[in-house]
Backbone bond lengths (Angstrom), bond angles and torsions (degrees), N, CA, C in turn:
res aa  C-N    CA-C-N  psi(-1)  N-CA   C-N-CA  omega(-1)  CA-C   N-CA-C  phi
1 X - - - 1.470 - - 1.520 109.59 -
2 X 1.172 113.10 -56.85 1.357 122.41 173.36 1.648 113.04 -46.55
3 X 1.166 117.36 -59.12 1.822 118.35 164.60 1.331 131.49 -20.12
4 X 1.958 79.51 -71.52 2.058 99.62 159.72 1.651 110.93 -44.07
5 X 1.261 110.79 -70.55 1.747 106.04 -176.77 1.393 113.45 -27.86
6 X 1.597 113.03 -52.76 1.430 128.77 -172.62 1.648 115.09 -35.71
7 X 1.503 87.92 -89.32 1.860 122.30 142.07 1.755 103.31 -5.55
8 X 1.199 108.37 -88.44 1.623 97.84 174.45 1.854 137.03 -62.31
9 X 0.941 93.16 -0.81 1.524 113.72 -176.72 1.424 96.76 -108.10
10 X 0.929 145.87 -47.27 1.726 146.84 169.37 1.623 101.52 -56.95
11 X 1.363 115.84 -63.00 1.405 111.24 176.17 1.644 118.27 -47.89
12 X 1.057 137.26 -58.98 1.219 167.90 165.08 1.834 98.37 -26.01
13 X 1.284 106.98 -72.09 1.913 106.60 168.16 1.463 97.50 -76.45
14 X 0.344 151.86 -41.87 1.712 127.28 164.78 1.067 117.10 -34.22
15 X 1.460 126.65 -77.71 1.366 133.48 165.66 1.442 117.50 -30.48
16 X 1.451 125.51 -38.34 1.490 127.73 -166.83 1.893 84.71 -99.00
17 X 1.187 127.01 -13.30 1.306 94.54 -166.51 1.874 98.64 -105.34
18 X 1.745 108.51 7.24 0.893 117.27 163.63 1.432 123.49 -83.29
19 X 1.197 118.59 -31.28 1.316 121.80 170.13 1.869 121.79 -83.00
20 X 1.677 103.48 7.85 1.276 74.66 154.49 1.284 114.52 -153.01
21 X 1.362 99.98 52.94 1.920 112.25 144.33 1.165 105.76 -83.87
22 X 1.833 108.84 125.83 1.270 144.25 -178.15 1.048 114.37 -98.26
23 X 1.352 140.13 169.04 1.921 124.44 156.31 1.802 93.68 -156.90
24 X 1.404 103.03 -100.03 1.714 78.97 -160.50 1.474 113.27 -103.46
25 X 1.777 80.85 169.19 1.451 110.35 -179.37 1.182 137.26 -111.78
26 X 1.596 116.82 136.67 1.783 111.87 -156.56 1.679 92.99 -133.05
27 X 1.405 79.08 158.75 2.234 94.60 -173.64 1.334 89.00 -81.74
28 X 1.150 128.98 171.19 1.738 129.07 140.35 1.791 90.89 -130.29
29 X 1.432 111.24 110.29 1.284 128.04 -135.57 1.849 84.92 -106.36
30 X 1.608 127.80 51.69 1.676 113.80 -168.87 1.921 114.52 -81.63
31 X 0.821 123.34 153.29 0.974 129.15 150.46 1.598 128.67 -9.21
32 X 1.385 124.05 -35.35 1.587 132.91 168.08 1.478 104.73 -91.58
33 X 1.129 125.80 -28.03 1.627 130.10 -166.38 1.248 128.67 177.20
34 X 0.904 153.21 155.25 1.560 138.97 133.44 1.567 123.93 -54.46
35 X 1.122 100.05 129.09 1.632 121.80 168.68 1.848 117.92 -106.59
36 X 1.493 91.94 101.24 1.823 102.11 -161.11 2.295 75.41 -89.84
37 X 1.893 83.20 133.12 1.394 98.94 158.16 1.061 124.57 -120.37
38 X 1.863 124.89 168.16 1.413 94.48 176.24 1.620 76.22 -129.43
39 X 1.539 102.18 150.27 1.891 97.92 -179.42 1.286 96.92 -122.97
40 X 1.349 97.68 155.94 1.807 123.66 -154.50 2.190 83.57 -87.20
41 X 1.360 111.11 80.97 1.308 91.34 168.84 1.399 128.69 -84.28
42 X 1.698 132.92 20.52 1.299 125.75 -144.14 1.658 67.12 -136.97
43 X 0.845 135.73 -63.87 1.605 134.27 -179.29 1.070 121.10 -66.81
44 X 1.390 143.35 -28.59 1.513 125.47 139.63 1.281 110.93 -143.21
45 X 1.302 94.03 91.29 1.892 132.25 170.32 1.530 103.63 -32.88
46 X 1.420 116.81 -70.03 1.302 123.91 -160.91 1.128 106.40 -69.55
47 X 1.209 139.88 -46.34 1.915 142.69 159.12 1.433 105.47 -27.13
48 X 1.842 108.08 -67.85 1.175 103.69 -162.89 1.722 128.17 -57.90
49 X 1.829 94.03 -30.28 1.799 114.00 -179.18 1.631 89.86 -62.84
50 X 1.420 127.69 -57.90 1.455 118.36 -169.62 1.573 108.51 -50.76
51 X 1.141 119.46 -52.83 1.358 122.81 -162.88 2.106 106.19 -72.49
52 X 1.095 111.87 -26.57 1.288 126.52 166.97 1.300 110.49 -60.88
53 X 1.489 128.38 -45.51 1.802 130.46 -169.73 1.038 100.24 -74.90
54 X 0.928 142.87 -34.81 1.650 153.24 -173.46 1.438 94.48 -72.32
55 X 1.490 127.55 -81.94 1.104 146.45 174.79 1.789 107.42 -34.27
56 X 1.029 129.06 -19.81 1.718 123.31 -171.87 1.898 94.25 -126.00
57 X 1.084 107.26 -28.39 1.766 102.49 170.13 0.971 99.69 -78.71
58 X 1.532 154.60 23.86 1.205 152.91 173.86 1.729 108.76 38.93
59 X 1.450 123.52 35.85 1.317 120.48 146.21 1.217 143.77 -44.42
60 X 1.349 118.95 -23.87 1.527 133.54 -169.69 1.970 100.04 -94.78
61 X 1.407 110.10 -20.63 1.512 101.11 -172.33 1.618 108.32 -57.42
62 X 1.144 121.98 129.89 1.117 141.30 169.16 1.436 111.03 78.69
63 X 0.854 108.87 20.98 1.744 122.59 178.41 1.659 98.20 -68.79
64 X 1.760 106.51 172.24 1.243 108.98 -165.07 1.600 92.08 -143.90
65 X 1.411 93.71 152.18 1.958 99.84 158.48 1.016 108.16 -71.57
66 X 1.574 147.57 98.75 1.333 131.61 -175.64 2.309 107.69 -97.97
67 X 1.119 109.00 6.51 1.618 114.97 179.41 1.686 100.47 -138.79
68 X 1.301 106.12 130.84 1.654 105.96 138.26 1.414 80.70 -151.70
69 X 1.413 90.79 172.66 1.539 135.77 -155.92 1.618 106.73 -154.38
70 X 1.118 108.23 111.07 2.091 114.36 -170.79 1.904 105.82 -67.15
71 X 1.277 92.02 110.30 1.582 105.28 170.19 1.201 101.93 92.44
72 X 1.632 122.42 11.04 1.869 101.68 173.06 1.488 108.19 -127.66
73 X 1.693 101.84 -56.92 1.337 92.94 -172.05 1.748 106.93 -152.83
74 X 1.182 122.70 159.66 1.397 136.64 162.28 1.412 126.63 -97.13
75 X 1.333 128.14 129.11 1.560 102.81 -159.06 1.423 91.63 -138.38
76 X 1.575 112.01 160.71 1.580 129.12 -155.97 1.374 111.78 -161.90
77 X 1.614 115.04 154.33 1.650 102.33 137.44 1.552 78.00 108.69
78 X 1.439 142.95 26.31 1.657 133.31 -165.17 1.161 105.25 -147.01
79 X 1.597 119.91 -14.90 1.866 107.03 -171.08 1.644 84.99 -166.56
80 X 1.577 94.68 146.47 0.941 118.27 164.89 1.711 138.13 -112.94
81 X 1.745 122.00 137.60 1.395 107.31 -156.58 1.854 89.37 -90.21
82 X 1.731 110.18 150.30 1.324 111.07 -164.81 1.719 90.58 -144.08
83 X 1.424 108.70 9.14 1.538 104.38 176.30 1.765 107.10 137.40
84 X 1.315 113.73 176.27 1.655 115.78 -173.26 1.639 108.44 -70.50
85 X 1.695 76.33 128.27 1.799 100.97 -174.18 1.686 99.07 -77.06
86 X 1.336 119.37 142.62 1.533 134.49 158.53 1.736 101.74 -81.81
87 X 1.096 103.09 102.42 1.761 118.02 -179.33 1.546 111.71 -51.77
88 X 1.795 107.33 -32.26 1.126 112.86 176.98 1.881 131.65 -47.50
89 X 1.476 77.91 -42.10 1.602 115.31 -162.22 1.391 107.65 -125.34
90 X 1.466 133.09 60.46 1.313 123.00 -156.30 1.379 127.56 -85.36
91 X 0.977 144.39 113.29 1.408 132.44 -140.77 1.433 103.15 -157.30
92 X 1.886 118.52 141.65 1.348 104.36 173.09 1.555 112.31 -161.19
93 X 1.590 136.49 118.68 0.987 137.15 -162.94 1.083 124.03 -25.99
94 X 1.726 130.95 113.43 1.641 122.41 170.40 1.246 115.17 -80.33
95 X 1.766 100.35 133.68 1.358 119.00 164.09 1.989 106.19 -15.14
96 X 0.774 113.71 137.23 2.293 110.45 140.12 1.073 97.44 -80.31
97 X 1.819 91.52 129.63 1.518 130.69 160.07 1.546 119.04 -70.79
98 X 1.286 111.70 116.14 1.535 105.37 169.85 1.935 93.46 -95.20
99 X 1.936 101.90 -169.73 1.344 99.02 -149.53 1.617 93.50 -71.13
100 X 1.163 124.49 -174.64 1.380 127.90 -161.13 1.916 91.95 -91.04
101 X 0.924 113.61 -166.57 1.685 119.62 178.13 1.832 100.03 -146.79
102 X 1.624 86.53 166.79 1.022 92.96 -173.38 1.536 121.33 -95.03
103 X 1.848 121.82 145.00 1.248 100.36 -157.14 1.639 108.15 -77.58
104 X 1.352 124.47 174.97 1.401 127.65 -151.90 1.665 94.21 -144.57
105 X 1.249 139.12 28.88 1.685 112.02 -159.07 1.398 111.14 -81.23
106 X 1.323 125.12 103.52 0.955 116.72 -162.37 1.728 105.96 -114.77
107 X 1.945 99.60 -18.26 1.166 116.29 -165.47 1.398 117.96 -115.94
108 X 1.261 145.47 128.71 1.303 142.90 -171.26 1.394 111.04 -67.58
109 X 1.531 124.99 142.81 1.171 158.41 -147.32 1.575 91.56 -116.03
110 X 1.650 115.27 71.82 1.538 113.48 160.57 1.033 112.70 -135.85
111 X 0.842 139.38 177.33 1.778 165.49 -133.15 1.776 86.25 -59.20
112 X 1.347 116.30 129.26 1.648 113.78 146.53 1.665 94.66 105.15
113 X 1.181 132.85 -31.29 1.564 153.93 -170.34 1.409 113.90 -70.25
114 X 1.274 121.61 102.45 1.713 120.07 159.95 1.506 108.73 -73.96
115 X 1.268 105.92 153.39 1.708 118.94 -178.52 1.510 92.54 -157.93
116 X 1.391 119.14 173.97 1.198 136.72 -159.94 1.717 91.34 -122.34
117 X 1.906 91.35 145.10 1.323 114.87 -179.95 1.608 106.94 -88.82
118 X 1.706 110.88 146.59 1.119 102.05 178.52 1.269 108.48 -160.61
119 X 1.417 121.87 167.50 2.026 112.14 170.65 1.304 103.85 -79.65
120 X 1.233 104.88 -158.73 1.605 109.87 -179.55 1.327 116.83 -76.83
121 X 1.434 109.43 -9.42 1.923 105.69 178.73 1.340 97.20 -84.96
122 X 1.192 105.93 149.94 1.622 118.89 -146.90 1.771 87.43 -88.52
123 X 1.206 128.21 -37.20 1.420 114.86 -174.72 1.418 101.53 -130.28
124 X 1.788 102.86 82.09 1.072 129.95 178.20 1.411 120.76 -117.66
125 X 1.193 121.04 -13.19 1.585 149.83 178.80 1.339 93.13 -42.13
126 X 1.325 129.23 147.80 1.384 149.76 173.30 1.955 95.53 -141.78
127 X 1.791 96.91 -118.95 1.243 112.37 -139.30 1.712 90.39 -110.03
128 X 1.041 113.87 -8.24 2.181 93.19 -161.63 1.559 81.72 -117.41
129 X 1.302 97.24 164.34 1.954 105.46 -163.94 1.506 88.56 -159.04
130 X 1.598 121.77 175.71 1.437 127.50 -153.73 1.435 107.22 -166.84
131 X 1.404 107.09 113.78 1.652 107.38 169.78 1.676 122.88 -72.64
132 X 1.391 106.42 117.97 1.501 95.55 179.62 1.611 106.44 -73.00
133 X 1.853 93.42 137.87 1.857 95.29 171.52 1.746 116.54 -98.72
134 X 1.303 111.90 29.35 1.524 103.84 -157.34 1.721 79.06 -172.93
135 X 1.086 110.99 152.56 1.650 132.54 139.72 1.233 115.65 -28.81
136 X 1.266 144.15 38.94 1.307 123.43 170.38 1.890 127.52 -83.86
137 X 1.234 103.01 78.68 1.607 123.19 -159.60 1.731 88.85 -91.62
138 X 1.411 95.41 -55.43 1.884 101.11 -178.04 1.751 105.69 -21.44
139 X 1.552 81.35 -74.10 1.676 114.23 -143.64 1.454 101.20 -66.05
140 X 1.714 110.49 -30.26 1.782 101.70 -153.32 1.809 101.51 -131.34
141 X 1.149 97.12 10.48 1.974 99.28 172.59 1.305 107.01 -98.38
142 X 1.459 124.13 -30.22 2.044 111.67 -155.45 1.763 78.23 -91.02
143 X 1.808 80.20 163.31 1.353 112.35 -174.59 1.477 109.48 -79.49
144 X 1.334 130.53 3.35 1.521 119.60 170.38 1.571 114.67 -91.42
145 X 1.125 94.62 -0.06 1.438 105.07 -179.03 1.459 115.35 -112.33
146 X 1.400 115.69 81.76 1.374 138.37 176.93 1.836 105.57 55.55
147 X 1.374 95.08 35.51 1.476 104.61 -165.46 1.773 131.23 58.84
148 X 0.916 74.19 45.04 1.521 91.93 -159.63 1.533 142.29 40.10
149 X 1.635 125.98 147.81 1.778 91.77 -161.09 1.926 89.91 -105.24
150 X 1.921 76.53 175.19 1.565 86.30 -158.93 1.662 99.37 -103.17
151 X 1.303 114.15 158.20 1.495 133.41 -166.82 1.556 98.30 -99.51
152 X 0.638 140.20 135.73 1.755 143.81 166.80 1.384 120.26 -132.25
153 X 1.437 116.37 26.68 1.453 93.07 177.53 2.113 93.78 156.48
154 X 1.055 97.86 124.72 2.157 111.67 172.72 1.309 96.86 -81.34
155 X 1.374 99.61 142.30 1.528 123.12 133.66 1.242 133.04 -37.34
156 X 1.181 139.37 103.39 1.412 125.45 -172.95 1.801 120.34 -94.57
157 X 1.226 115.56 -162.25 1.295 127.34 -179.10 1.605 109.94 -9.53
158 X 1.316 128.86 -91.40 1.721 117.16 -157.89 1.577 105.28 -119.51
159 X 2.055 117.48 11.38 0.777 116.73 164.47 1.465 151.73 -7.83
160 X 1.801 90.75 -71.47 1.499 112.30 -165.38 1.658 94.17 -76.09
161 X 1.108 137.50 -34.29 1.778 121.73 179.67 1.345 112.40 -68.49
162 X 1.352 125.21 -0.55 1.677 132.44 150.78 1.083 102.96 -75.76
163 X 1.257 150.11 -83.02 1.484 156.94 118.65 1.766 89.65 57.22
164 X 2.020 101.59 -100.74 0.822 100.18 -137.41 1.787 99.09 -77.41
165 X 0.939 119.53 10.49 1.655 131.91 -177.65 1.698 94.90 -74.71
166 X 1.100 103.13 -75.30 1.772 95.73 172.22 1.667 109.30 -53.11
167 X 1.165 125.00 -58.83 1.542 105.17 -178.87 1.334 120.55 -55.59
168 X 1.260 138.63 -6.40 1.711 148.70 153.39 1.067 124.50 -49.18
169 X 1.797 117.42 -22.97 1.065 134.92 -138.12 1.751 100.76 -88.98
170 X 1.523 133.28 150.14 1.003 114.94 151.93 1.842 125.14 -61.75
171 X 1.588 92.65 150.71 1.527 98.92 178.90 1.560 118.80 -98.73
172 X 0.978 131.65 140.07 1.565 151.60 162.16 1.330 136.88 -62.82
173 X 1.471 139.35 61.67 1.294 132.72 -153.27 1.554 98.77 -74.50
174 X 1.364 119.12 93.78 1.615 130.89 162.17 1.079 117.72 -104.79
175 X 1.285 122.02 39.04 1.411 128.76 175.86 1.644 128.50 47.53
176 X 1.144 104.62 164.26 1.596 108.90 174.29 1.742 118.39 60.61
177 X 1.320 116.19 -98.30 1.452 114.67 171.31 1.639 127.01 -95.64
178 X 1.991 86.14 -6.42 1.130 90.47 -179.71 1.591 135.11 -126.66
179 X 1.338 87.36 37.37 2.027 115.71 -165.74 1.431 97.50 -56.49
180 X 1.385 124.30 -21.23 1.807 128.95 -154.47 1.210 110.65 -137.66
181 X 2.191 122.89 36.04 1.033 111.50 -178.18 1.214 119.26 -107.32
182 X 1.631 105.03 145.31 1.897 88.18 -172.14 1.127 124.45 -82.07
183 X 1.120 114.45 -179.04 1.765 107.51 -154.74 1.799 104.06 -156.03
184 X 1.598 118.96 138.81 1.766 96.41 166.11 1.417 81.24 -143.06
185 X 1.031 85.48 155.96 1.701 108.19 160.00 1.882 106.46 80.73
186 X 1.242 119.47 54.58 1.363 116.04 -142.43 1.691 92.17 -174.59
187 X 1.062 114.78 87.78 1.963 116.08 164.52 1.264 118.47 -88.53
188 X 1.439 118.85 171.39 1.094 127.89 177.02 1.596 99.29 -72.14
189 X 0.956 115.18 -13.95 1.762 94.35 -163.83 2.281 94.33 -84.07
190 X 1.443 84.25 -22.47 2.054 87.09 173.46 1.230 104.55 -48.25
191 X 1.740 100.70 -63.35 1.970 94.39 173.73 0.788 146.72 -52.64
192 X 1.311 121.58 -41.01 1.705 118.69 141.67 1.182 106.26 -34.66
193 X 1.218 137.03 -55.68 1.584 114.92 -143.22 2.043 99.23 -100.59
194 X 1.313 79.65 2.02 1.938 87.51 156.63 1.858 82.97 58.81
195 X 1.428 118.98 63.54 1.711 123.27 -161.87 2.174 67.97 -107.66
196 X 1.243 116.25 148.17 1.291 143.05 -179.85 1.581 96.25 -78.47
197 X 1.847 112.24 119.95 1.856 98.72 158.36 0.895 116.32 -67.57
198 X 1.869 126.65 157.43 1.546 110.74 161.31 1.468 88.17 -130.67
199 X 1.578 103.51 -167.97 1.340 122.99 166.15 2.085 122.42 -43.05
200 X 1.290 94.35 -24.15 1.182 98.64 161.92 1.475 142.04 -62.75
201 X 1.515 115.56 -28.38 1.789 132.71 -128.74 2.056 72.45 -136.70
202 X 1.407 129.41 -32.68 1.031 107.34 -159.71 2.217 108.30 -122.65
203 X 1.151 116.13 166.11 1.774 107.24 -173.04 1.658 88.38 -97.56
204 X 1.624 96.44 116.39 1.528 101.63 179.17 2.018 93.30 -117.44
205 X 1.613 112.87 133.53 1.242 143.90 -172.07 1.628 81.65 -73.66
206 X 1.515 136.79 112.43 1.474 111.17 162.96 1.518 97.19 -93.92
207 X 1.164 148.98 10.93 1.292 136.99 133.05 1.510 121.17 172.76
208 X 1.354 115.60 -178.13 1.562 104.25 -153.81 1.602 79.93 -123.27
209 X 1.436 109.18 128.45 1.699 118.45 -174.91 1.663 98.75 -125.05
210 X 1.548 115.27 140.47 1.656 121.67 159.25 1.250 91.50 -96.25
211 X 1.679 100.58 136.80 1.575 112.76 157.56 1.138 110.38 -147.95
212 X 1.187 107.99 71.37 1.777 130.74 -167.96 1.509 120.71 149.08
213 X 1.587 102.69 95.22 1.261 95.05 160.74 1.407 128.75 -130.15
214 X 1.725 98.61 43.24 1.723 119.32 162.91 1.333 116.88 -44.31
215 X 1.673 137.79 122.33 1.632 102.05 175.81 1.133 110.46 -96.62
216 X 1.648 107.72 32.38 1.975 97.40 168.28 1.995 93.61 -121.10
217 X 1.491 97.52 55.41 1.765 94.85 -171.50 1.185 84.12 -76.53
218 X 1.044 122.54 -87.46 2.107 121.51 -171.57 1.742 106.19 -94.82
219 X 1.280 104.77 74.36 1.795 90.17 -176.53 1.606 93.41 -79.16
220 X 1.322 149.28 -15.22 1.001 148.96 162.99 1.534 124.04 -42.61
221 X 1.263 107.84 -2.01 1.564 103.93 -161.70 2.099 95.21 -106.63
222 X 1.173 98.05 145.36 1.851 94.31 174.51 1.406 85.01 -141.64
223 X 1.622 104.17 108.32 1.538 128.86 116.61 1.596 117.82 -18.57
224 X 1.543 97.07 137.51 1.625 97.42 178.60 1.416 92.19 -119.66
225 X 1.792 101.38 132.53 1.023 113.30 -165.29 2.095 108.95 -68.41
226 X 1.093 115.25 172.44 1.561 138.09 -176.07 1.667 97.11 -91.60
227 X 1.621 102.63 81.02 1.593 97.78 161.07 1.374 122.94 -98.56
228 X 1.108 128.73 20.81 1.168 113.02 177.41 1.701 96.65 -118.31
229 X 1.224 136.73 17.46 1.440 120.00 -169.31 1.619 121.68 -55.48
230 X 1.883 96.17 -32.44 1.419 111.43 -156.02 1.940 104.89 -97.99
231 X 1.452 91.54 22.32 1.579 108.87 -171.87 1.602 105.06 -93.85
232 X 1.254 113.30 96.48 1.645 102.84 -172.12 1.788 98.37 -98.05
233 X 1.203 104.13 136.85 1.399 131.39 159.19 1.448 131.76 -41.29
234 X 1.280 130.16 67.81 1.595 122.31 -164.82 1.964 103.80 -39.13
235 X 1.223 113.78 107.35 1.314 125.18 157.11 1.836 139.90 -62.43
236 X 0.959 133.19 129.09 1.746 116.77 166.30 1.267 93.64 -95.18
237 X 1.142 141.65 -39.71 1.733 133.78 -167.49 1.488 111.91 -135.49
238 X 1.486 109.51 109.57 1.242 130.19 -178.44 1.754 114.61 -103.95
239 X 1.275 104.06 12.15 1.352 87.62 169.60 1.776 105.77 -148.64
240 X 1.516 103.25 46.85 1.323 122.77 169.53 1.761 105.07 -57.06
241 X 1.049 131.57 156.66 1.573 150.20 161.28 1.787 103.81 51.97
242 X 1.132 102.90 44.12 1.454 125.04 -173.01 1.418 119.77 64.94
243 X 1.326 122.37 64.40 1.650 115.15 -168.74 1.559 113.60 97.97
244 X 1.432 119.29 -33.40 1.200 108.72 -174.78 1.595 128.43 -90.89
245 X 1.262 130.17 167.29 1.257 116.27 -154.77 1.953 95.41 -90.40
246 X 1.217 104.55 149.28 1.707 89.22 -176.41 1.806 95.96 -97.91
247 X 1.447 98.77 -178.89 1.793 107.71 -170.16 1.478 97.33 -68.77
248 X 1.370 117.96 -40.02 1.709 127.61 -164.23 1.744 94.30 -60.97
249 X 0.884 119.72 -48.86 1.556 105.75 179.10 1.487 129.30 -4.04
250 X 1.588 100.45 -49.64 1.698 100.14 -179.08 1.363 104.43 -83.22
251 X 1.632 128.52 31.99 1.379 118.77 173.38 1.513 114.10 -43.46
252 X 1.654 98.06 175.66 1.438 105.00 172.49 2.071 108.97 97.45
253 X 1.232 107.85 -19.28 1.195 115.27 173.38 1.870 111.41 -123.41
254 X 1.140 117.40 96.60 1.671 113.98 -160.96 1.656 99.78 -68.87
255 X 1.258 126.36 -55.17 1.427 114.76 176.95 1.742 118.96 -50.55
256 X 1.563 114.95 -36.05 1.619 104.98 173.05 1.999 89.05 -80.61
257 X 0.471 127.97 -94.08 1.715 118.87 -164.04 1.648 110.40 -9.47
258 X 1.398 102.93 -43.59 1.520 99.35 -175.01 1.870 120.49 -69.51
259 X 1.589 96.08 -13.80 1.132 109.24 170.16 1.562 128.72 -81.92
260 X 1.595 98.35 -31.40 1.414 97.73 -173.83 1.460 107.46 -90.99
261 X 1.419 114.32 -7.31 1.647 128.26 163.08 1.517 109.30 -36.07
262 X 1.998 89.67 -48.93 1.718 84.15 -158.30 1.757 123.41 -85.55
263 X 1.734 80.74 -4.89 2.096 96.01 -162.14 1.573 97.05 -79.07
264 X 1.103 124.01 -5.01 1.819 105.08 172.75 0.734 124.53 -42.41
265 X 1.460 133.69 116.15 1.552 141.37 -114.03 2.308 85.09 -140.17
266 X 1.234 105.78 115.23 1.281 112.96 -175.70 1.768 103.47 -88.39
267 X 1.381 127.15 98.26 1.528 98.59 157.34 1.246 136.99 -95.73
């Protein structure tokens, strides 16, 4: 008996001492600040290589936050600014999609944590990714929920007060991808007067840089692991939106439902 204990207690730091080798580190260089990350590349490898090709093909230059949402999330990595938007008609170049990756959640979705945006197919992830502003472990770790999404990488040092400076921000209902974009310097009376956004009025990413790829850059940092992945959701309809699982699934709780209402994740 005593052995077994051993045996499981050896396994157990292993596992925790697997989750927190770190390695590199990238700016997210926006318009309010830089947001230095450090991404979990040894714990989900394949996230991090996706989020890296993007990141070294210089995809992210001039990219924009085009979503936040107060107390959940900040969202990125999907459109790019290429000059003054007609408010009327709001519209803005999408990133190229390379092939999607596979999902990885290995890591909980709380406060300070980037993870990758996705539909409900679980390894649907491409190019736009999302800082959680709140704990959302409930809503965005179990597996009924688009299999849950995966975390790849903390916030570091003075990050999150860039973060939450854009999430403060007023939001923009411009429809489509961009019903929830934040916005400063920009009134309603502009919209009326149909006044053009520019680079000014909106948080444009001028690009996503590694400058660190030590893998003892933050070995100090511990990730909390993804316990609920293997938590399935008692369902009545499993083959909503042709086969796929819908957000309402985790009914029965109106504040998490009202949340996963809003995360429909456009790619």
């Amino acid at each position: 008996m005593f052995l077994k204990s051993k045996a499981i207690i050896a396994s157990t730091l292993f596992t925790l001492a697997t989750f927190n080798v770190q390695s590199t580190v990238v700016e997210i260089r926006t318009s309010e600040g830089t947001i230095e990350v450090n991404l979990f590349d040894q714990t989900t490898p394949k996230t991090v290589e996706n989020f890296l090709s993007y990141v070294n093909s210089g995809s992210y230059a001039s990219s924009v936050v085009h979503r936040s949402v107060r107390n959940f999330v900040i969202q990125g990595g999907g459109f790019t600014y290429t000059g003054p938007i007609d408010v009327s008609s709001f519209t803005m170049d999408s990133i190229p999609k390379d092939t999607p990756v596979i999902n990885e959640p290995k890591l909980s979705n709380v406060r300070g944590t980037i993870a990758m945006a996705k539909s409900s197919n679980p390894d649907s992830a491409t190019s736009q990714w999302f800082i959680n502003l709140s704990d959302n472990s409930t809503s965005l770790d179990v597996r009924s929920n688009a299999g849950g999404f995966t975390v790849f990488g903390q916030v570091i040092g003075d990050g999150m007060q860039v973060v939450d400076t854009i999430a403060a921000a007023t939001t923009l209902n411009a429809g489509g991808a961009f019903a929830e974009i934040p916005i400063q310097n920009y009134t309603q009376t502009d919209v009326e007067n149909s006044v053009d956004i520019t680079d000014e009025n909106i948080f444009v990413v001028s690009d996503i840089v590694v400058t660190d790829t030590n893998v003892e850059s933050a070995a100090n940092l511990q990730p909390k692991v993804n316990t609920l992945i293997n938590q399935q959701t008692p369902s009545t309809d499993s083959s909503s939106g042709g086969g796929s699982l819908s957000w309402m699934l985790l009914g029965g709780f109106l504040l998490l439902s009202r949340k996963l209402a809003r995360f429909k994740i456009a790619l």
